[in-house]
FIZAVEX-853404 format. One record per residue: residue in three letters; x, y, z of N, C-alpha, C, O, CB in turn. Coordinates in pm, whole numbers, plus 32768, in hexadecimal, padded with zeros to 4 digits. Each point is the difference from the previous one (the first is absolute). Last residue first. Glycine has a CB too. Example, Ala and Ser with C-alpha at 12.3 -4.5 7.8 and 13.67 -1.06 7.14 Angstrom:
% FIZAVEX-853404
ser85057F1F82C48052807780067FB3806D80498033806F801180437F527F18/ala7FA77E0380D07FA780778000805A8078800080687FFE80427EDB7F8D803B/
% end
This chain:
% FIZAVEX-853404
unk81BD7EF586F17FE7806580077FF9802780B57FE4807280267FAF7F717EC9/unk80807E718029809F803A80127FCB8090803480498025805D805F7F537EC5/unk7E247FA87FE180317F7B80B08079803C802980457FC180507F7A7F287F66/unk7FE381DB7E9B7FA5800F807A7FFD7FF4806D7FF1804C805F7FCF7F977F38/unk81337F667EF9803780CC80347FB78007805580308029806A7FFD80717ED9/unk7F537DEB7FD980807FE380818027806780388030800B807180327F517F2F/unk7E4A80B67F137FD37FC4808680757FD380797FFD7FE380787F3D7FC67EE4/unk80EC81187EE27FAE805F80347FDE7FBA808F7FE3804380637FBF80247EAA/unk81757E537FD880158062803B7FB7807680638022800F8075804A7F977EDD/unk7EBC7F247FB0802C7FC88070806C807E80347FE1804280637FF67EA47F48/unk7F4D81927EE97F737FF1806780547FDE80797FF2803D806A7F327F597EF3/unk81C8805D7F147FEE807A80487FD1801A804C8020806180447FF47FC97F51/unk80157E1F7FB48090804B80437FF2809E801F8050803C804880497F197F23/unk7DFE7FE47F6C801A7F9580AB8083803F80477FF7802280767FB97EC97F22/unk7FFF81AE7EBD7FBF80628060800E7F9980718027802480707F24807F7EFA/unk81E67ECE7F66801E8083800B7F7180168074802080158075807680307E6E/unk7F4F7E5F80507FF97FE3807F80648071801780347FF580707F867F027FA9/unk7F3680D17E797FB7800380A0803F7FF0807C7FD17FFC80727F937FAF7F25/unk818880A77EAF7F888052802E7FEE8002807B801E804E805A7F817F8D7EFD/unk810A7EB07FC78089806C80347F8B809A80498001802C807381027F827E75/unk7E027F058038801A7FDD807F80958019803C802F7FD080677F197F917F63/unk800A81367E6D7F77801A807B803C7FD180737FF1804E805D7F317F837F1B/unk823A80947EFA7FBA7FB0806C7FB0801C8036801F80508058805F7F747FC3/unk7FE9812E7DD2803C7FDE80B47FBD7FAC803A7F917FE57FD380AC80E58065/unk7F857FDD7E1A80437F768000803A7FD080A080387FA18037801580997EB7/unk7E5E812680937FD97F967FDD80847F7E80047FEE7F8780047F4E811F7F72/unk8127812581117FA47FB280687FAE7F8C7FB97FC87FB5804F801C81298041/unk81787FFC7E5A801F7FE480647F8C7FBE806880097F8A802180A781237F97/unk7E997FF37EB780677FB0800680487FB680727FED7F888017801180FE7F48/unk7F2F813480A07FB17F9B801380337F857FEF7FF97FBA80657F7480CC7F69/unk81A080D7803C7FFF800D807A7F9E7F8A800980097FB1805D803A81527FD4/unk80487F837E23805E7F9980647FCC7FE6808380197F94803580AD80BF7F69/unk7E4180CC7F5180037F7F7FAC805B7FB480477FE57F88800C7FEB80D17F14/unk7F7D8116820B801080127F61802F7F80800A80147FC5806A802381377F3D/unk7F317F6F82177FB6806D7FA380447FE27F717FC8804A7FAE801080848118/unk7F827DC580CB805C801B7F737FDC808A7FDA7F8E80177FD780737EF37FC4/unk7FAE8049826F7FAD80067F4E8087805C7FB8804B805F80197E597FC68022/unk80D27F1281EF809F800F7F987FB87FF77F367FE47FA77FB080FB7F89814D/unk7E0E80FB814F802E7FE17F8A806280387F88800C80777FE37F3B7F438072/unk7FDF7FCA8200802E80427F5980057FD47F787FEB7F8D7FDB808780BD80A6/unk7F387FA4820F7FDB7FDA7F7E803880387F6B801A807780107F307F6A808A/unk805E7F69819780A1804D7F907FCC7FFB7F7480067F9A7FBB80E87FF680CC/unk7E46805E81CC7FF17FE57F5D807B803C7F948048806380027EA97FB0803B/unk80C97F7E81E88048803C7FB57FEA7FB77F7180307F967FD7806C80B780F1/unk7E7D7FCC815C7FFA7FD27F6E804B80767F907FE280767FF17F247EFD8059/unk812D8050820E800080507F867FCF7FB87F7580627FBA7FE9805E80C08092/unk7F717F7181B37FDE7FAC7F997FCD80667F9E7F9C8046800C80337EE3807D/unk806C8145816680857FBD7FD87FF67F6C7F83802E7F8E8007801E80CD811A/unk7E5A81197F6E808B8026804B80677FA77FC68066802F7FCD7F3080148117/unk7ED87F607DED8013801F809D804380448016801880417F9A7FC57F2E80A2/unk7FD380497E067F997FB580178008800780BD7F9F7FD5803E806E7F847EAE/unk806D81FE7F497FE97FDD80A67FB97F7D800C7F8F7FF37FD0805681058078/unk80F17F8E7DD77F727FF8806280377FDB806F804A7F9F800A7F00801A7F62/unk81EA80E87EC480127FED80AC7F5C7FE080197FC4804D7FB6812480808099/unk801F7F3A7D9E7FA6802480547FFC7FCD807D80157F8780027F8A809B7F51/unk8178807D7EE780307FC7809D7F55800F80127FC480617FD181728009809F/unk7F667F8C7D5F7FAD8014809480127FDA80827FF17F8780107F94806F7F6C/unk816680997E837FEA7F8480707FC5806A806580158073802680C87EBD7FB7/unk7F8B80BB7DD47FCA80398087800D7FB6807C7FFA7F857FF77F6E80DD7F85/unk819D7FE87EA17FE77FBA804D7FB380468079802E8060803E808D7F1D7F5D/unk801A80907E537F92803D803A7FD67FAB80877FB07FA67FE7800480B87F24/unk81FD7F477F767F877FD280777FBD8088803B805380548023803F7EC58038/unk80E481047E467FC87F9080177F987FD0801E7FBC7FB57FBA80D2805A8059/unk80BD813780357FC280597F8F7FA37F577FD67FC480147F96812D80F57FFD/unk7FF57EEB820880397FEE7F6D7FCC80207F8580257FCE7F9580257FA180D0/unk7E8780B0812D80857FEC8004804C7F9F7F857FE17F957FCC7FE680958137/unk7E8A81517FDA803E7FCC7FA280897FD87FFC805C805280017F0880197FB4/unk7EFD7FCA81C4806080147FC580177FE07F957FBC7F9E7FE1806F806B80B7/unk7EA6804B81447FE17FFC7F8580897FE77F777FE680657FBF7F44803B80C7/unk7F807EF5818F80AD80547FD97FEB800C7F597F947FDD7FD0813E7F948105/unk7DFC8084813080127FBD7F78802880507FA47FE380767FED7F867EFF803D/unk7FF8801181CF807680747FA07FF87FAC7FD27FFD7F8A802280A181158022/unk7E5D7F7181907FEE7FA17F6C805C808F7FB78001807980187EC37ECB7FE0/unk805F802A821E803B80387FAB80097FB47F5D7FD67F957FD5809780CC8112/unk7E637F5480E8802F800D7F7E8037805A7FBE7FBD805D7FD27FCB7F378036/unk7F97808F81D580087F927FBE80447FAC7F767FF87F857FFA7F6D80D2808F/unk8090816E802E80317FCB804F80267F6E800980667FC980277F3C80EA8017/unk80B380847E0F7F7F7FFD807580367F8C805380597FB17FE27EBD809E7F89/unk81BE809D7EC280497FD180967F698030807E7FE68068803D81797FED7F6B/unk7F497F8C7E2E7F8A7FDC803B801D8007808E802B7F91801F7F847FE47F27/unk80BA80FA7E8680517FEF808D7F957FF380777F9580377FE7813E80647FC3/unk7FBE7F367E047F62800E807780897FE3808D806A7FC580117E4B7F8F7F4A/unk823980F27EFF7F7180137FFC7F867FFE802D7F9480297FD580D27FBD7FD5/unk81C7804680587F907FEB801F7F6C801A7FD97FC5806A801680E07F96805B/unk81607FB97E957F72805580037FA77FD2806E7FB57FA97FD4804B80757F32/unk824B7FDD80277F787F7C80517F9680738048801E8051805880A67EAC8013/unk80F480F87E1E7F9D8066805F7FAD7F90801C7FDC7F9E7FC0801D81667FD8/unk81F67E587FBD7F6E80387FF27FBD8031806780207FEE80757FCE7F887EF9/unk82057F8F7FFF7FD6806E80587F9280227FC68019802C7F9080B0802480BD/unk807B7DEA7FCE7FA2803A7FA77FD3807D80737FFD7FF3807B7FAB7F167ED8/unk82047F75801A7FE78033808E7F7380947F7C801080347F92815B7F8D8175/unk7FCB7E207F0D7F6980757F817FF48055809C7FEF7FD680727F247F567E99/unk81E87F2E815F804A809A7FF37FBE806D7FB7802980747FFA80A07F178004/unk7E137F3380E980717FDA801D808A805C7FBD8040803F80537F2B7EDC7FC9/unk7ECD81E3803A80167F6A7FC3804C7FC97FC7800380127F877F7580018073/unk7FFC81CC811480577FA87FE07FC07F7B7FDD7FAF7FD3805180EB80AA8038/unk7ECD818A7FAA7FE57F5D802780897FB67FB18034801F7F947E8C7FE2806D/unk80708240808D80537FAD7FCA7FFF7F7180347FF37FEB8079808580DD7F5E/unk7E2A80DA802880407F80801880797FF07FAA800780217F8A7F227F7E80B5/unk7F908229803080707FE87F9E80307F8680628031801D806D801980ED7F0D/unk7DBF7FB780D980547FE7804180867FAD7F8D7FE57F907FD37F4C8077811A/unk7EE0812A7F84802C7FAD7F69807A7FFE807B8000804980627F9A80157E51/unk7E5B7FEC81BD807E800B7FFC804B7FBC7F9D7FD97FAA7FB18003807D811B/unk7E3D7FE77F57806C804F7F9F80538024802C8024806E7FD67F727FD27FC0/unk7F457F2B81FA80037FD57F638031807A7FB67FFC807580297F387EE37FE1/unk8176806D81D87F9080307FD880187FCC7F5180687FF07FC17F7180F4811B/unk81627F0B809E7FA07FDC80437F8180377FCF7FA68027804A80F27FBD805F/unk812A807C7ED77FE47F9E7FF57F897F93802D7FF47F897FE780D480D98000/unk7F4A81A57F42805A7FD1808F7FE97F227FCE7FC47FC97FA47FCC816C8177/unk80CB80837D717F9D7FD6804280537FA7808280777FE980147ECF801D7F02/unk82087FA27F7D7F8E808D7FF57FA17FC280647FFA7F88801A800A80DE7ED0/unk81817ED6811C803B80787F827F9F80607FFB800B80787FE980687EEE7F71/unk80447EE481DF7FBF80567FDE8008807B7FBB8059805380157F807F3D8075/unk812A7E877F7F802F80AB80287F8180487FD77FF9801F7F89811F7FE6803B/unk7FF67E14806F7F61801B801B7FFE80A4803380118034806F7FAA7EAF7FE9/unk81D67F3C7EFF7FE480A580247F6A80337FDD7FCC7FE27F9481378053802F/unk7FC47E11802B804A801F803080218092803880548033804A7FC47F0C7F42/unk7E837EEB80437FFF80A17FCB809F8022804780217FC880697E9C80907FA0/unk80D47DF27FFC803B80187F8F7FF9807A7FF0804080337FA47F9E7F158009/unk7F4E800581DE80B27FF27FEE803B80497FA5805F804B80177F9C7EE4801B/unk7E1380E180B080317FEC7F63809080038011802880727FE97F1480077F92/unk7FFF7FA682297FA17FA67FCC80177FD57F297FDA7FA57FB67F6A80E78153/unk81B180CC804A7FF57F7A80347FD37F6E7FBA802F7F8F7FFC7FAD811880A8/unk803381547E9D80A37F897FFD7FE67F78804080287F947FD4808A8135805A/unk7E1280AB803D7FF27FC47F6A80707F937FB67FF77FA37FB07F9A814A803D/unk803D807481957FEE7F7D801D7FFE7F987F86801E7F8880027F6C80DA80C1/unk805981927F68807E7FD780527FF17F4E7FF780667FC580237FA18137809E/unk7EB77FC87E7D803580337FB880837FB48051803C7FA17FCE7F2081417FCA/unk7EE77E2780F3801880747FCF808980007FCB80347F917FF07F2C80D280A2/unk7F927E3D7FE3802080357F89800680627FCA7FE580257F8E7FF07F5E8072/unk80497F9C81BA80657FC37FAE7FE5801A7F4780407FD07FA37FD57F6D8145/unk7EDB8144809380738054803480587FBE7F658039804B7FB07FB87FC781B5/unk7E807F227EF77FFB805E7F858094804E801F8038802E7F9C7E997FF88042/unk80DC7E5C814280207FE07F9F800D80837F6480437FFA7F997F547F158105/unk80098152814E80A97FD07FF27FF67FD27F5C805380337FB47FF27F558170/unk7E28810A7F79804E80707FC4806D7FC27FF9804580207F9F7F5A80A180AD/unk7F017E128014800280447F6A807D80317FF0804D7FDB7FA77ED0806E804F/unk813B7E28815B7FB0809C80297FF980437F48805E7FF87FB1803680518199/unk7FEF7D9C7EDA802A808180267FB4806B7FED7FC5800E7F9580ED7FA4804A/unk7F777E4E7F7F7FCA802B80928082808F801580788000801C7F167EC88064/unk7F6E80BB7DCC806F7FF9804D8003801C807E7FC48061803080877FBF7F28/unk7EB97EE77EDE7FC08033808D80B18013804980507FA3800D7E767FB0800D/unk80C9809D7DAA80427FDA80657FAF802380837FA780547FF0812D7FC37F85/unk7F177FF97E3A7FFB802A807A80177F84808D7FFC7F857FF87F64813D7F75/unk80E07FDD7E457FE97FC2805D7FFD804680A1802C806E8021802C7EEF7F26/unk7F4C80BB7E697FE18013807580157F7E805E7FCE7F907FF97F9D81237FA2/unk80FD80267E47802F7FCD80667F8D8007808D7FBC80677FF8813E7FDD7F8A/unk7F707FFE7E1B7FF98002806B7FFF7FC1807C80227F8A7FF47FB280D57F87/unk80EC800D7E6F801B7FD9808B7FA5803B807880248068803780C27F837F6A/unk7F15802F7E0C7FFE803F80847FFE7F92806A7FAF7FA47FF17FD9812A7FB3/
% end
């Protein structure tokens, strides 16, 4: 199993930065989703389920992605996602938002990628920890350029 935590100070207002993880927006900050189609429940509440499609470079993959906690207070928001991809990986990720002002946000990213059967563990034992880290360094940085843009 793969896990992860990083975080960032962005200079931007909470809601511009959570705006960027909702449903319409979700392309910004993940490129590779190419389709994000709510299927059940609203999106702004735990046990939504939502049908992805992702692309990786021509492997093109379609799974249900599960919220499991949804959080939207004034100070902090927080979603945290849930998936199986490639019949492979069991992956969770966590957005978390804290207010630190009007115009200073702390953005935590957190997850993890676990083997559900004999390849899927395999695979993350022979994979890169530091192809990894810097998959989440490139998400964090992104999440922060959509922002400054917002």
């Amino acid at each position: 199993m793969i896990q992860w935590e990083e975080e960032i100070i962005i200079t931007a207002n909470i809601e511009n930065i959570w705006s960027l993880f909702s449903d319409i927006n979700v392309k910004k900050i993940m490129p590779k989703v190419e389709e994000h189609t709510l299927i059940e429940k609203n999106e702004e509440e735990a046990g939504a389920k939502h049908q992805q499609t992702y692309r990786e470079g021509k492997r093109v993959e379609t799974h249900i992605v599960e919220t499991l906690a949804y959080e939207n207070l004034e100070d902090k928001k927080l979603k945290q996602l849930s998936f199986v991809l490639g019949k492979a990986f069991e992956i969770t990720l966590t957005f978390e938002l804290l207010k630190i002002n009007d115009t200073h946000t702390k953005f935590i990213y957190k997850g993890q990628n676990k083997g559900v059967n004999f390849v899927g563990r395999a695979m993350l034992k022979l994979g890169s920890e530091k192809s990894n880290n810097n998959s989440v360094k490139e998400f964090v940085q992104r999440v922060e350029q959509e922002a400054l843009k917002v």
